[in-house]
mmCIF file of the N, C-alpha and C atoms, coordinates in Angstrom:
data_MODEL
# 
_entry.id   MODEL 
# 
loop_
_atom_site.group_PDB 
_atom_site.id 
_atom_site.type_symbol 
_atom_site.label_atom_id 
_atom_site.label_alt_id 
_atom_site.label_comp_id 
_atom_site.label_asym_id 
_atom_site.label_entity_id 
_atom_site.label_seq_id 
_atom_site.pdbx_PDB_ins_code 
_atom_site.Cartn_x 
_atom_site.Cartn_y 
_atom_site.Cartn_z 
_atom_site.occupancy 
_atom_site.B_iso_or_equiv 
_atom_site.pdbx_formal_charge 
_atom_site.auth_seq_id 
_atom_site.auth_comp_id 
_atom_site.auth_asym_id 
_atom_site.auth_atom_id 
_atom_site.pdbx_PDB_model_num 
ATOM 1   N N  . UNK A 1 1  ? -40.061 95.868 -95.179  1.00 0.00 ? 1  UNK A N  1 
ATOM 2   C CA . UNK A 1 1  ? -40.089 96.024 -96.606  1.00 0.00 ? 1  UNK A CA 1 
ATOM 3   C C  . UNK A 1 1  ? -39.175 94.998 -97.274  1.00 0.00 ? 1  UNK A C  1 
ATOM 4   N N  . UNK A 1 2  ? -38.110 94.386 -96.878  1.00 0.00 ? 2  UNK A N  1 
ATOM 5   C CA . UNK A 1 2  ? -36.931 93.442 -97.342  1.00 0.00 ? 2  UNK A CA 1 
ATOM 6   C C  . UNK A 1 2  ? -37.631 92.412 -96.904  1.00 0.00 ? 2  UNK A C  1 
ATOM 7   N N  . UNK A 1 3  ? -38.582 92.137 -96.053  1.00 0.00 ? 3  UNK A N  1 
ATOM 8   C CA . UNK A 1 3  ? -39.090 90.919 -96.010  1.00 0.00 ? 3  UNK A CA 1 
ATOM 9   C C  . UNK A 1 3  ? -40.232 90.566 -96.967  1.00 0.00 ? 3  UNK A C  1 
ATOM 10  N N  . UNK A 1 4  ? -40.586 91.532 -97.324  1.00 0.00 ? 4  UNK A N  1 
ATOM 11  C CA . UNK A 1 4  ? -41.966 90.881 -98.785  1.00 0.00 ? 4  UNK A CA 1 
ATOM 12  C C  . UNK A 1 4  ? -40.978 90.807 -100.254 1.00 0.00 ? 4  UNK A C  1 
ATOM 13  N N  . UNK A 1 5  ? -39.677 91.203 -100.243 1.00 0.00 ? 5  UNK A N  1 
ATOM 14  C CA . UNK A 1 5  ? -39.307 90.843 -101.386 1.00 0.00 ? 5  UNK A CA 1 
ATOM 15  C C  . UNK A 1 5  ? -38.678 90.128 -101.512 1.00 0.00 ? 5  UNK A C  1 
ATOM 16  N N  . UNK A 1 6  ? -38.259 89.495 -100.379 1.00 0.00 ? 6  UNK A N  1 
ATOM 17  C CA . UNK A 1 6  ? -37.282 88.094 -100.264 1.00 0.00 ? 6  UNK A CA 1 
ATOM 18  C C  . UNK A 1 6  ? -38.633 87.014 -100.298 1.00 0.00 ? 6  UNK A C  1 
ATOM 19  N N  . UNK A 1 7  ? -38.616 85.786 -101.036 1.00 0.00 ? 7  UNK A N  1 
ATOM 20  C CA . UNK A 1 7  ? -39.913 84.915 -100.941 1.00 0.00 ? 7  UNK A CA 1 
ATOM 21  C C  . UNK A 1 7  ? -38.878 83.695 -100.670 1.00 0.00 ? 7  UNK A C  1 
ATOM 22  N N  . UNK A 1 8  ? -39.682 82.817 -99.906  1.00 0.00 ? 8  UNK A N  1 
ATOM 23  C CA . UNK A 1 8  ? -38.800 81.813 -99.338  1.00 0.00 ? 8  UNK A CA 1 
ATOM 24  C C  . UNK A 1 8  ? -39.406 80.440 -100.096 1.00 0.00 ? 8  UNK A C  1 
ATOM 25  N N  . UNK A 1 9  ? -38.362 79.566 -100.403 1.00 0.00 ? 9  UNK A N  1 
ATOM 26  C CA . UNK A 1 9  ? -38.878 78.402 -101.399 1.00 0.00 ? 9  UNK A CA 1 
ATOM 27  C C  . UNK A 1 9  ? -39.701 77.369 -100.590 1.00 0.00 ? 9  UNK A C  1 
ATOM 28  N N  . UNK A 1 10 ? -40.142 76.696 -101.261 1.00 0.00 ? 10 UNK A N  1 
ATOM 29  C CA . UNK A 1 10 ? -40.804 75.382 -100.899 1.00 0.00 ? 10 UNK A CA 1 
ATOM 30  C C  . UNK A 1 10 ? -40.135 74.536 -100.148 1.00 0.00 ? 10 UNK A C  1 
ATOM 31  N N  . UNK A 1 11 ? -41.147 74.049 -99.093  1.00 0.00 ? 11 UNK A N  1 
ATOM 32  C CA . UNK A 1 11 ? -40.762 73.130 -98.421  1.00 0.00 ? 11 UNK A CA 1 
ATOM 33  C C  . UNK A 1 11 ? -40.048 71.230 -99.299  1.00 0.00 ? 11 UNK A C  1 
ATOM 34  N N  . UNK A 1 12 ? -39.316 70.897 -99.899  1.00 0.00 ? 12 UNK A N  1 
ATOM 35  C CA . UNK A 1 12 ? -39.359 69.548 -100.536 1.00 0.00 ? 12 UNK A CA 1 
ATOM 36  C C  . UNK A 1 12 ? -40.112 68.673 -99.982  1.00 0.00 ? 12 UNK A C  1 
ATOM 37  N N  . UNK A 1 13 ? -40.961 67.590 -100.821 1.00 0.00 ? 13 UNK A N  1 
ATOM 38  C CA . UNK A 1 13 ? -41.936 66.950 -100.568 1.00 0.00 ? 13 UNK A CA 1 
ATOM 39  C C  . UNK A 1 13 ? -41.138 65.291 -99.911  1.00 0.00 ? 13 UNK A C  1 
ATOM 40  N N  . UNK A 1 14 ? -41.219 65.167 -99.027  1.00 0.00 ? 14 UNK A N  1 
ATOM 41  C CA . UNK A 1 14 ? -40.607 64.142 -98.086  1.00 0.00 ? 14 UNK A CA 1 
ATOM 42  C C  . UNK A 1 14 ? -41.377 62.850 -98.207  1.00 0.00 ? 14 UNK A C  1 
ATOM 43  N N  . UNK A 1 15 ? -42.875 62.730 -97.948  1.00 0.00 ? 15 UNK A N  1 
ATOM 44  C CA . UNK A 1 15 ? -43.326 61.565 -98.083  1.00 0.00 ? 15 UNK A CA 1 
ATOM 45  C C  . UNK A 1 15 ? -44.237 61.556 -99.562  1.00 0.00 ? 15 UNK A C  1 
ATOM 46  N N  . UNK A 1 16 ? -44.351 60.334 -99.937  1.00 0.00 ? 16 UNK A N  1 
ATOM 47  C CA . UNK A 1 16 ? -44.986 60.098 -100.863 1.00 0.00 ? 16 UNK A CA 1 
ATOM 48  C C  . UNK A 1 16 ? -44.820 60.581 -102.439 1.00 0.00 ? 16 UNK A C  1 
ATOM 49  N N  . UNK A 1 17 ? -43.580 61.127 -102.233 1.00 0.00 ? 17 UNK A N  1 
ATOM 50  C CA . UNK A 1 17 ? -42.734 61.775 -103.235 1.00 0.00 ? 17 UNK A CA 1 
ATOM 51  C C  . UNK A 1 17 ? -43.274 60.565 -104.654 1.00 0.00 ? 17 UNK A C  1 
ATOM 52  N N  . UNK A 1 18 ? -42.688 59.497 -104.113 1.00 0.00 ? 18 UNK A N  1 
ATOM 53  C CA . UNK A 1 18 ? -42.527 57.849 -105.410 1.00 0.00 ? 18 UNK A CA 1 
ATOM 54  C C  . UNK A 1 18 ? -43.899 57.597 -105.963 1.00 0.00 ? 18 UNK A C  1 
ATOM 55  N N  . UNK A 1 19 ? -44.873 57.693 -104.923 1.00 0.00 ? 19 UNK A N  1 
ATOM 56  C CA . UNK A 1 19 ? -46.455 57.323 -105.188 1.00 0.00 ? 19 UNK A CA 1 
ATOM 57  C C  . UNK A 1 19 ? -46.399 58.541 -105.791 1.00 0.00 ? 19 UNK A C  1 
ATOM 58  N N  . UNK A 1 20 ? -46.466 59.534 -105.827 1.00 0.00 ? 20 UNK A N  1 
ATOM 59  C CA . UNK A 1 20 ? -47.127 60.711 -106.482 1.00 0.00 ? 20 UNK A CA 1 
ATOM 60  C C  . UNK A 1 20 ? -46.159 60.739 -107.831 1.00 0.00 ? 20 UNK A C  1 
ATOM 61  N N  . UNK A 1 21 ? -45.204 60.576 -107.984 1.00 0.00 ? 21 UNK A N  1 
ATOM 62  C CA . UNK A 1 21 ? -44.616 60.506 -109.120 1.00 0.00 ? 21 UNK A CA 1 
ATOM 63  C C  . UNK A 1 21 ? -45.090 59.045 -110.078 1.00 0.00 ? 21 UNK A C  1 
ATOM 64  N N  . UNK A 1 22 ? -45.196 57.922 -110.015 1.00 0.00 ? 22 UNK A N  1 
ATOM 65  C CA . UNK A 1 22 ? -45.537 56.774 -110.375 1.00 0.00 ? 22 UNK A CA 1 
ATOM 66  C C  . UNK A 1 22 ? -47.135 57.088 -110.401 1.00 0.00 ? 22 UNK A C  1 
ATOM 67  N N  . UNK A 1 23 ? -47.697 57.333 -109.852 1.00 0.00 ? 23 UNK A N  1 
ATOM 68  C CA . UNK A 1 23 ? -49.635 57.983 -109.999 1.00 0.00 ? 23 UNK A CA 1 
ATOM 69  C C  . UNK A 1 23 ? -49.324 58.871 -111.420 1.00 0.00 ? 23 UNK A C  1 
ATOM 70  N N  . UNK A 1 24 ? -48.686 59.830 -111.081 1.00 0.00 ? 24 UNK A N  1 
ATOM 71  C CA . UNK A 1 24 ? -48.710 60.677 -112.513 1.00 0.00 ? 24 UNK A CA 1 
ATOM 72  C C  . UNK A 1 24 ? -47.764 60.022 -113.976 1.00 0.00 ? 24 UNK A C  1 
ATOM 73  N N  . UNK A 1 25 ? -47.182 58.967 -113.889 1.00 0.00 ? 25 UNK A N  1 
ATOM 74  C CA . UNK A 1 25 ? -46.433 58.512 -114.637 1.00 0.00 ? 25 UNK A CA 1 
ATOM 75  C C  . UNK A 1 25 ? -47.240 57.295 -115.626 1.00 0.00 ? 25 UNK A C  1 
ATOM 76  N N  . UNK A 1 26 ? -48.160 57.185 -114.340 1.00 0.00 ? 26 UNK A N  1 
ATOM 77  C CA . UNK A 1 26 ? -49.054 55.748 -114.520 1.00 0.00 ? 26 UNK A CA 1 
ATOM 78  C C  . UNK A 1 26 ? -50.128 56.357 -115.277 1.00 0.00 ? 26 UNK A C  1 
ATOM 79  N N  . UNK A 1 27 ? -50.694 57.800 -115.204 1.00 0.00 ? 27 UNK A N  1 
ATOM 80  C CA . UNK A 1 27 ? -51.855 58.132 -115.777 1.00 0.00 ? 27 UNK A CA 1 
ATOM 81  C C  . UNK A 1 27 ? -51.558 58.299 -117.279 1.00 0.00 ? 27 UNK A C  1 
ATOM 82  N N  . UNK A 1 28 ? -50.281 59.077 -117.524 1.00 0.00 ? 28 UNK A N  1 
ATOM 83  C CA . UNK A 1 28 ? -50.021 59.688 -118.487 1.00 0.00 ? 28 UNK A CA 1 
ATOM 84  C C  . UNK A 1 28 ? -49.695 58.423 -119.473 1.00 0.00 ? 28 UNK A C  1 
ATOM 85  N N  . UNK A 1 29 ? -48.993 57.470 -118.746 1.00 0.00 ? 29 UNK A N  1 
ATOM 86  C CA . UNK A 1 29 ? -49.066 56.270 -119.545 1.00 0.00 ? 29 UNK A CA 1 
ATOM 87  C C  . UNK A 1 29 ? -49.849 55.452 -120.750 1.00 0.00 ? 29 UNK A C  1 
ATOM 88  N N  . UNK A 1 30 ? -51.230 55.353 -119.336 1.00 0.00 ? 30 UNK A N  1 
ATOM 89  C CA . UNK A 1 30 ? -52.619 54.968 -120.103 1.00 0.00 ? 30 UNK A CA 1 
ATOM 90  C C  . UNK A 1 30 ? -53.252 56.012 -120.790 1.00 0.00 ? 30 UNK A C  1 
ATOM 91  N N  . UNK A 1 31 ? -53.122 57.212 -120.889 1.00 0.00 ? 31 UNK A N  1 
ATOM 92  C CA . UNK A 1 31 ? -53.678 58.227 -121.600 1.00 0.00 ? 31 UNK A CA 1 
ATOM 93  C C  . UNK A 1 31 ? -52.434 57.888 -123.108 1.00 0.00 ? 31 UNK A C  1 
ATOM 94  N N  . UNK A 1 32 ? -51.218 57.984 -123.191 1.00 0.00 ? 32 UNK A N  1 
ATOM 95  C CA . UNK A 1 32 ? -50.400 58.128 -124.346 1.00 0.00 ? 32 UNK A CA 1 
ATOM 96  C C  . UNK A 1 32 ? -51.086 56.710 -125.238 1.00 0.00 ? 32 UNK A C  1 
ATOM 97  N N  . UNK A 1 33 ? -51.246 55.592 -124.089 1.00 0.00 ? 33 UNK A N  1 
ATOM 98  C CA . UNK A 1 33 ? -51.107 53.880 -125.089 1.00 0.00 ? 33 UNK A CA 1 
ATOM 99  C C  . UNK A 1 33 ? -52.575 54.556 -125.315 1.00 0.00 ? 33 UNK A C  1 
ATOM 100 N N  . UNK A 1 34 ? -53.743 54.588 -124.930 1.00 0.00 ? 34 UNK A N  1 
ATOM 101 C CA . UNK A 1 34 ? -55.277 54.641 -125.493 1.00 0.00 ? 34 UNK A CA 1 
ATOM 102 C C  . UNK A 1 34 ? -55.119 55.631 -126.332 1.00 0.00 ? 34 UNK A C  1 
ATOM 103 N N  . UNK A 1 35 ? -54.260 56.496 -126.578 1.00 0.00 ? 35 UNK A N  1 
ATOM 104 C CA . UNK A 1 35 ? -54.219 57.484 -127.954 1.00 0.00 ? 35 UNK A CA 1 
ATOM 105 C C  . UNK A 1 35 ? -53.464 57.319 -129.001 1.00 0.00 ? 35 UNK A C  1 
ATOM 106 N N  . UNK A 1 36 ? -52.454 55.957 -128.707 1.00 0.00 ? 36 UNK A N  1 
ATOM 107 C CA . UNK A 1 36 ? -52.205 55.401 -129.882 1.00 0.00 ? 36 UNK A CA 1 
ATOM 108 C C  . UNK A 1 36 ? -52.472 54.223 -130.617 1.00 0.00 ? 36 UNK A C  1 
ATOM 109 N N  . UNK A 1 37 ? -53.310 53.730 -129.282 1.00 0.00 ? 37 UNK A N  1 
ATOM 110 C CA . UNK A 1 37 ? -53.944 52.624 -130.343 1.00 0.00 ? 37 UNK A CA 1 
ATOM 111 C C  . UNK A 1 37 ? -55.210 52.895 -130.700 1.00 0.00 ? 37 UNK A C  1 
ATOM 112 N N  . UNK A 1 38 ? -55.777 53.965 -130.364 1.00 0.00 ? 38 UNK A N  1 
ATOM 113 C CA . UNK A 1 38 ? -56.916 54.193 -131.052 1.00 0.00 ? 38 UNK A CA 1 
ATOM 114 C C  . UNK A 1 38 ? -56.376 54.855 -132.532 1.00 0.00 ? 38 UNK A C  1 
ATOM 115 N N  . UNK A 1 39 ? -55.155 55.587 -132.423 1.00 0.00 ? 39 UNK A N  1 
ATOM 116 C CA . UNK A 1 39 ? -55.089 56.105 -133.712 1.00 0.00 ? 39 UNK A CA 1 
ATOM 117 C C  . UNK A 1 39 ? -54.593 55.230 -134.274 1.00 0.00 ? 39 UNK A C  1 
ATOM 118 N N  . UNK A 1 40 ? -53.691 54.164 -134.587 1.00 0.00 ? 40 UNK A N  1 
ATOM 119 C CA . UNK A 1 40 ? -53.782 53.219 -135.306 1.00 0.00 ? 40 UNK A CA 1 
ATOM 120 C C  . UNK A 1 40 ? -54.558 52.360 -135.485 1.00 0.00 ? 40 UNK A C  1 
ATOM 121 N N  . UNK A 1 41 ? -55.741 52.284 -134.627 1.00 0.00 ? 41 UNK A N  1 
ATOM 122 C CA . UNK A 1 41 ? -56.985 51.390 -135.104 1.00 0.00 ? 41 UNK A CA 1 
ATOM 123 C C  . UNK A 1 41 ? -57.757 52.400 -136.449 1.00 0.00 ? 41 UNK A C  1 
ATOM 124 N N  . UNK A 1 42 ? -57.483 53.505 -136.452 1.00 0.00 ? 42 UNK A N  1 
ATOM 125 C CA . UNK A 1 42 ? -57.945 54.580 -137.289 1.00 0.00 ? 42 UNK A CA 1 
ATOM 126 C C  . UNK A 1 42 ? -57.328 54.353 -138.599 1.00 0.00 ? 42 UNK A C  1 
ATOM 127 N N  . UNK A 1 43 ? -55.968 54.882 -138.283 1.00 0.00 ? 43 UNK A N  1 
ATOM 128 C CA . UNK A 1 43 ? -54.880 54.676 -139.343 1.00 0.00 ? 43 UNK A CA 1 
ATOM 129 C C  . UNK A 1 43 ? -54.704 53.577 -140.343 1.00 0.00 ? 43 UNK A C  1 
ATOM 130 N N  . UNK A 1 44 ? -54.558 52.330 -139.539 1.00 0.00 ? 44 UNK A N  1 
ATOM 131 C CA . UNK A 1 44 ? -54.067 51.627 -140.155 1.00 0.00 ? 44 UNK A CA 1 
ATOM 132 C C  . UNK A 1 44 ? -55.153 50.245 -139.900 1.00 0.00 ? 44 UNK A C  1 
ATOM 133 N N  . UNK A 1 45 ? -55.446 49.983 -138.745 1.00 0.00 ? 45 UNK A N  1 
ATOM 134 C CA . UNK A 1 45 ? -56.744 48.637 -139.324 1.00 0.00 ? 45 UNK A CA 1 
ATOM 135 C C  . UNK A 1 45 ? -57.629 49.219 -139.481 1.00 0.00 ? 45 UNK A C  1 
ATOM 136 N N  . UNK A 1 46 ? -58.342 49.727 -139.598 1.00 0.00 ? 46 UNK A N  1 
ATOM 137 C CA . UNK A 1 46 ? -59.579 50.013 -140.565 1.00 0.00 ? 46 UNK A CA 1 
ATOM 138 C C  . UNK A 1 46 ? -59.530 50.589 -142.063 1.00 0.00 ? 46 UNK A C  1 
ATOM 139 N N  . UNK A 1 47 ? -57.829 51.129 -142.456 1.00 0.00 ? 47 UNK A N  1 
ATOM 140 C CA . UNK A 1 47 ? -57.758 50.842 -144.082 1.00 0.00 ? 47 UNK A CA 1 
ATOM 141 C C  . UNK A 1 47 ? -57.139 49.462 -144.168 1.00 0.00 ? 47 UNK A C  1 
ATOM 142 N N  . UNK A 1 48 ? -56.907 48.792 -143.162 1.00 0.00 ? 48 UNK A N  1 
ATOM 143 C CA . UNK A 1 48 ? -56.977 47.335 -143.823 1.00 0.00 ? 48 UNK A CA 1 
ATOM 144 C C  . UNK A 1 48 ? -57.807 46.415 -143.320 1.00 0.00 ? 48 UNK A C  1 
ATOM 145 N N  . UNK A 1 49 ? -58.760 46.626 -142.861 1.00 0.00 ? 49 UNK A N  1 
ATOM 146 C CA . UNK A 1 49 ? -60.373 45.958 -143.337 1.00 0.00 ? 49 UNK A CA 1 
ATOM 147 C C  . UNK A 1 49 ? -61.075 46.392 -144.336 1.00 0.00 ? 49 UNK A C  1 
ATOM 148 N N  . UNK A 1 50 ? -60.618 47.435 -144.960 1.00 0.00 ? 50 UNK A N  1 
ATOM 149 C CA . UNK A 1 50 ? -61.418 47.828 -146.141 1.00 0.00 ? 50 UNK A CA 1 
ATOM 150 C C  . UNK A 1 50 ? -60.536 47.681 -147.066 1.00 0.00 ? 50 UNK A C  1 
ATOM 151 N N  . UNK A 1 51 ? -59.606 47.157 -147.152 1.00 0.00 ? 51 UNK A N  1 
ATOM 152 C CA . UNK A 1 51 ? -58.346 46.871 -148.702 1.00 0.00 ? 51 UNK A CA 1 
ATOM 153 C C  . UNK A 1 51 ? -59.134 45.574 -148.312 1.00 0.00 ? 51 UNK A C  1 
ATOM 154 N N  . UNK A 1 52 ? -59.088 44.304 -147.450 1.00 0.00 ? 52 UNK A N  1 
ATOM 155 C CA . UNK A 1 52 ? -59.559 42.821 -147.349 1.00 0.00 ? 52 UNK A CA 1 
ATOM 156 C C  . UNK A 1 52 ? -60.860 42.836 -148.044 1.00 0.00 ? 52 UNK A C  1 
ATOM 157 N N  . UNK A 1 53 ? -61.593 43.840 -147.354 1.00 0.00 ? 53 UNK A N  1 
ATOM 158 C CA . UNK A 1 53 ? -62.693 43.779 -147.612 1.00 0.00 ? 53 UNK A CA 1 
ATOM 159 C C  . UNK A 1 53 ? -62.956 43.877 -149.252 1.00 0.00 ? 53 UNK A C  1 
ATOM 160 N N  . UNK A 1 54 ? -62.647 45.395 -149.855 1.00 0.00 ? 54 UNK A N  1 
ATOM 161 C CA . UNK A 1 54 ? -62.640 45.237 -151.058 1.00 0.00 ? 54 UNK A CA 1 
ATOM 162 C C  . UNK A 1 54 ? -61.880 43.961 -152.079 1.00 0.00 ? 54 UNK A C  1 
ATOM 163 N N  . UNK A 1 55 ? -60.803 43.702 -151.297 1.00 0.00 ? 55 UNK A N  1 
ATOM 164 C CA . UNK A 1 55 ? -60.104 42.406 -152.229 1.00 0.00 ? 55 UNK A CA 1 
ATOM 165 C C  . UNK A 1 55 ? -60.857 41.040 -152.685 1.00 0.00 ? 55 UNK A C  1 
ATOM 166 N N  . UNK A 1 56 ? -61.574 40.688 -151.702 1.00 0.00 ? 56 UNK A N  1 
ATOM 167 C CA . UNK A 1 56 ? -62.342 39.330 -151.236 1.00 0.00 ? 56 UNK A CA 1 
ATOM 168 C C  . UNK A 1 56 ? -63.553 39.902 -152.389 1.00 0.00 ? 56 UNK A C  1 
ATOM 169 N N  . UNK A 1 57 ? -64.244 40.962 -152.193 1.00 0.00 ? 57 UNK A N  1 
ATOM 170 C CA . UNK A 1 57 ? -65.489 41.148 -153.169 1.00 0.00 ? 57 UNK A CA 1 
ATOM 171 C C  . UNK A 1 57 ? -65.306 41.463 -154.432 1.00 0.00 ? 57 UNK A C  1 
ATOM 172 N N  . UNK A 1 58 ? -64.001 41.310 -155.041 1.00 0.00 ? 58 UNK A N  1 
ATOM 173 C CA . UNK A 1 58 ? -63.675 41.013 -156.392 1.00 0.00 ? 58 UNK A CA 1 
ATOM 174 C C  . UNK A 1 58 ? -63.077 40.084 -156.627 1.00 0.00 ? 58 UNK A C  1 
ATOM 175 N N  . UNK A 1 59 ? -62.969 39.298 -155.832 1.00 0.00 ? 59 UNK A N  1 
ATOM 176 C CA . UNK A 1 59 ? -62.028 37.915 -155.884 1.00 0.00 ? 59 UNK A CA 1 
ATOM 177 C C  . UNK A 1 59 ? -62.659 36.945 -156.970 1.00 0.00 ? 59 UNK A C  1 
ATOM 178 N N  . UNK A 1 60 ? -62.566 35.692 -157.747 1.00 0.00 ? 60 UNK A N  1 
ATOM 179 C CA . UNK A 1 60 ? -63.050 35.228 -158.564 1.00 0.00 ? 60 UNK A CA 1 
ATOM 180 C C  . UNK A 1 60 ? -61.846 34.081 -158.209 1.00 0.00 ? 60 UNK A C  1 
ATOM 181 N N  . UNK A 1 61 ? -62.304 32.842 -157.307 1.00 0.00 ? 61 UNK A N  1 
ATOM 182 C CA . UNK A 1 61 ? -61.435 31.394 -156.879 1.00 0.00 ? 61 UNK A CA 1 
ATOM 183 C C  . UNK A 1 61 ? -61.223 31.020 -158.155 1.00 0.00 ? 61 UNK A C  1 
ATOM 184 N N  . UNK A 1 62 ? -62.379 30.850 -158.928 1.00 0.00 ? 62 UNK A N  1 
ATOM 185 C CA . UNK A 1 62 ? -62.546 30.089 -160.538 1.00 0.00 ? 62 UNK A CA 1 
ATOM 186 C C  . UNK A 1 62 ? -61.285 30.593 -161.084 1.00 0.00 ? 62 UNK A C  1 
ATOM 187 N N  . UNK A 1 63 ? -61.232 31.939 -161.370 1.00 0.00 ? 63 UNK A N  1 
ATOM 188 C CA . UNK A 1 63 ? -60.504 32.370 -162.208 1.00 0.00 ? 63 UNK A CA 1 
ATOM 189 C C  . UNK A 1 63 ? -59.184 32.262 -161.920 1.00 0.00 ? 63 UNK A C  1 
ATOM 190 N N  . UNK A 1 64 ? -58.700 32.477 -160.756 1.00 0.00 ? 64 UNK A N  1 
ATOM 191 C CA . UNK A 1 64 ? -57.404 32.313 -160.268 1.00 0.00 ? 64 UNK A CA 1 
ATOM 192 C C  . UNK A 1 64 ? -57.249 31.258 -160.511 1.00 0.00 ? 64 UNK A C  1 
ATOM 193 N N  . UNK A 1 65 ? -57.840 29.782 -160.268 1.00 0.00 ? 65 UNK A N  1 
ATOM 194 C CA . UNK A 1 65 ? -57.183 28.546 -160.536 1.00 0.00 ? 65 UNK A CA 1 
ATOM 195 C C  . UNK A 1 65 ? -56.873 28.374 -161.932 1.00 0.00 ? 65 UNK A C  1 
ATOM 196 N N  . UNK A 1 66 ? -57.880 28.740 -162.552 1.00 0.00 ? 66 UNK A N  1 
ATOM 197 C CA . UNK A 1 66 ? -57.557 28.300 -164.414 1.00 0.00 ? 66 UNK A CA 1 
ATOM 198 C C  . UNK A 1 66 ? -56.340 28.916 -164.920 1.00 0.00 ? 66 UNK A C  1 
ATOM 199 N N  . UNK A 1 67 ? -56.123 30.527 -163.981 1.00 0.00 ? 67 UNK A N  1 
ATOM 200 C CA . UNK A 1 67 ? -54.820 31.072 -164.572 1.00 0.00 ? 67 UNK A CA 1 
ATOM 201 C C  . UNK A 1 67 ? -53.490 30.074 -164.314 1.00 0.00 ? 67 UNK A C  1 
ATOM 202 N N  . UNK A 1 68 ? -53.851 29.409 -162.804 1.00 0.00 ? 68 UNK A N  1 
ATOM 203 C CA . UNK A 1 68 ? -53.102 29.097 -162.088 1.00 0.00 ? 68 UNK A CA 1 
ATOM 204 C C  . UNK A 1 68 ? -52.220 27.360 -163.073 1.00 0.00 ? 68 UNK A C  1 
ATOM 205 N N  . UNK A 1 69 ? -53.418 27.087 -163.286 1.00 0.00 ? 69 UNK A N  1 
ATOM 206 C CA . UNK A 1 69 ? -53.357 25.710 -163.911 1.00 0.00 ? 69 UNK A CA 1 
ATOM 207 C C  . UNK A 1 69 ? -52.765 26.068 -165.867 1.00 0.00 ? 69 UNK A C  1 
ATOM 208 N N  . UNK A 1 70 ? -53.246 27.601 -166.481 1.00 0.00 ? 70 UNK A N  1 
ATOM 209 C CA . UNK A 1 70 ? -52.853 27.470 -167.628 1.00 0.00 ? 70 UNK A CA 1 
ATOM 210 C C  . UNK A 1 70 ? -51.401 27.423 -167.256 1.00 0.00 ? 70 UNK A C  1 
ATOM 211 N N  . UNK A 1 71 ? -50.875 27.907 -165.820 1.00 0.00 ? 71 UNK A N  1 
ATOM 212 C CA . UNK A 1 71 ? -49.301 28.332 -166.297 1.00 0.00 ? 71 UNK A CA 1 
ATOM 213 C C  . UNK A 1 71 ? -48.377 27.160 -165.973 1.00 0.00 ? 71 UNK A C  1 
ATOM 214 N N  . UNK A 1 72 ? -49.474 25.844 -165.361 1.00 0.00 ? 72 UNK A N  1 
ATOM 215 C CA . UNK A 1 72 ? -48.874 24.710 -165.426 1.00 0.00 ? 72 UNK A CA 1 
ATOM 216 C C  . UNK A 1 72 ? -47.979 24.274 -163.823 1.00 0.00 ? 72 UNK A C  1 
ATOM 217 N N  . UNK A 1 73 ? -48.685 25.050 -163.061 1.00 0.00 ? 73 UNK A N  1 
ATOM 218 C CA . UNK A 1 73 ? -48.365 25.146 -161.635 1.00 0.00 ? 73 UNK A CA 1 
ATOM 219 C C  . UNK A 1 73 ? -48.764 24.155 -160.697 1.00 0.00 ? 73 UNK A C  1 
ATOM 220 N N  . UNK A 1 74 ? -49.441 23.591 -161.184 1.00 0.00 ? 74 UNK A N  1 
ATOM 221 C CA . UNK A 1 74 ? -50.152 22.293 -160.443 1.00 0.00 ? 74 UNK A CA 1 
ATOM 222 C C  . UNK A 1 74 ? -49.761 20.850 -161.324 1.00 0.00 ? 74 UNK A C  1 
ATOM 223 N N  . UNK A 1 75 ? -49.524 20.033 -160.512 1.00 0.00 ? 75 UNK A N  1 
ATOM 224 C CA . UNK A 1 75 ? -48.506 18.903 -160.586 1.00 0.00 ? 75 UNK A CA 1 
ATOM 225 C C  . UNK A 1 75 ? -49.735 17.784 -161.462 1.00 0.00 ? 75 UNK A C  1 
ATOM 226 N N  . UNK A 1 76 ? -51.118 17.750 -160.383 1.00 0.00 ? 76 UNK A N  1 
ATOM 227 C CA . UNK A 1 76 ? -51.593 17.024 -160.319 1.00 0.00 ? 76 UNK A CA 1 
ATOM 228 C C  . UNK A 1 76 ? -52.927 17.585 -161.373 1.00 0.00 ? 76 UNK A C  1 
ATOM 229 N N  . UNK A 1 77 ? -53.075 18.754 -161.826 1.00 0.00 ? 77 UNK A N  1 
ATOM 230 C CA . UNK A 1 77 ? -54.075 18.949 -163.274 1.00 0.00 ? 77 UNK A CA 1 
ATOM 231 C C  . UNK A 1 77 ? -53.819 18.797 -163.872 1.00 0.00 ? 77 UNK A C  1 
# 
């Protein structure tokens, strides 16, 4: 009866201790980096392909230069 309530511990893992630790270190690794650069491909470049994007399709070159030139910024107009 004193012997089923005494439980005896684990043997410590002797070989392959480093590989099995570095395997699980290595997975969790590539799982953390592919979940943060996907969420900053989320986050943050794809609202800034769409700020570029929108910027460029209201852009007006013409207009910027004439402002550029009324304020006397160019040497050579």
């Amino acid at each position: 009866m004193a012997d089923s309530a005494v439980s005896t511990i684990a043997k410590p893992q002797m070989r392959g201790l480093l590989h099995n630790v570095i395997k699980r270190n290595l997975i969790v690794a590539i799982a953390l980096s592919a979940a943060c650069g996907f969420s900053y491909k989320l986050l943050v470049g794809n609202v800034r392909k769409r700020n570029y994007a929108e910027f460029y399709r209201t852009y007006d070159a013409e207009k910027e230069f004439e402002e550029m030139r009324s304020k006397g910024l160019f040497q050579s107009c």
